[in-house]
N, C-alpha and C positions, 0 to 999 in steps of 0.2 A: 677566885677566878680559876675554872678550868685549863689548863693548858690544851693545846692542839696532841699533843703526844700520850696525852690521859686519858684523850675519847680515840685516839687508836690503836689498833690491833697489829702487829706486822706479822705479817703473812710471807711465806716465800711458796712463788711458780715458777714452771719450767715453761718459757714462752719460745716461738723459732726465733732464729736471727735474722729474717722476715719482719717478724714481729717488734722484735728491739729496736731495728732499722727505723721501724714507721712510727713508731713510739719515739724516737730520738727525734725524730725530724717533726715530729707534731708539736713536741716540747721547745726544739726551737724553733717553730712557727710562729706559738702560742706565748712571745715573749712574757716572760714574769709565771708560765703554767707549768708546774712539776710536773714530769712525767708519772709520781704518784697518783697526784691530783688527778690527770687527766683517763688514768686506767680505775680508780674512783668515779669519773664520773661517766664512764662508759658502764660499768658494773651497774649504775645506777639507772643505768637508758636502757640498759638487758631486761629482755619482757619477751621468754620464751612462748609465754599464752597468746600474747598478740594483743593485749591489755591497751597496747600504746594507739591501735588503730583509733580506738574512740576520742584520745587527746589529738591523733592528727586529723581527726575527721574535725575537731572543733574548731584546729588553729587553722583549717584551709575554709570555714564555715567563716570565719571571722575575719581572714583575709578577704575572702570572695565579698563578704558586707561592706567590706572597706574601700574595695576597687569598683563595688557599684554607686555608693556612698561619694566616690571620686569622679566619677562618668556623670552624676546625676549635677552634682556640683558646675562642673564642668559643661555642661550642656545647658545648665540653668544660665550661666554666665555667658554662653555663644547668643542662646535666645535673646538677651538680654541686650547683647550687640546690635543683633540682628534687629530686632525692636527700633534701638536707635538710629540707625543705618534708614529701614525703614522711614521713620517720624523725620529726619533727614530730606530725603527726595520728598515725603510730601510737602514737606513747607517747600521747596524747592520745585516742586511743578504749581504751588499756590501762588505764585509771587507773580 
C-alpha cells in the first residue's frame, strides 16, 4: 500500500502574508482540510486556457435541467390540485 507521503513531492513558495492569512482561515473554516490539501486543490481548479468554462457551462446546463425538471413537477402537482378543487364545486353546484 502506497503511503500519502510516497505520491508527494514537497515543494516550497514564497506566497504574501495576504495569502497565508486567507489560507489559514480557509483551513480553519474547512474543519479537518490542511491548508496543503486545500492549495492542492486550488493548483488543481487552475485552468489558465479557460478549459474550465466548458465544465461550468455543463454544471449550470444541468442545474438549469434540474430547476426546470422542479417547476414542471411543481406545476404538474398545482394542476392536479386545481383539477380537484375543480371536480369539488362541480359535484357541489350538482347536488
Amino acid at each position: 500500500m502506497q503511503t500519502q507521503s510516497e505520491s508527494l513531492v514537497r515543494k516550497q513558495f514564497f506566497i504574501s502574508p495576504k495569502n497565508v492569512a486567507k489560507l489559514e482561515k480557509l483551513s480553519a473554516n474547512l474543519k479537518g482540510v490542511s491548508a496543503a490539501k486545500i492549495v492542492r486543490d486550488a493548483i488543481d481548479a487552475y485552468d489558465p486556457e479557460g478549459n474550465q468554462t466548458e465544465v461550468k457551462e455543463k454544471e449550470l446546463l444541468a442545474l438549469a435541467h434540474s430547476k426546470v425538471k422542479e417547476a414542471l413537477e411543481a406545476t404538474e402537482q398545482a394542476n392536479r390540485k386545481i383539477d380537484l378543487c375543480l371536480e369539488n364545486l362541480s359535484v357541489k353546484d350538482g347536488e
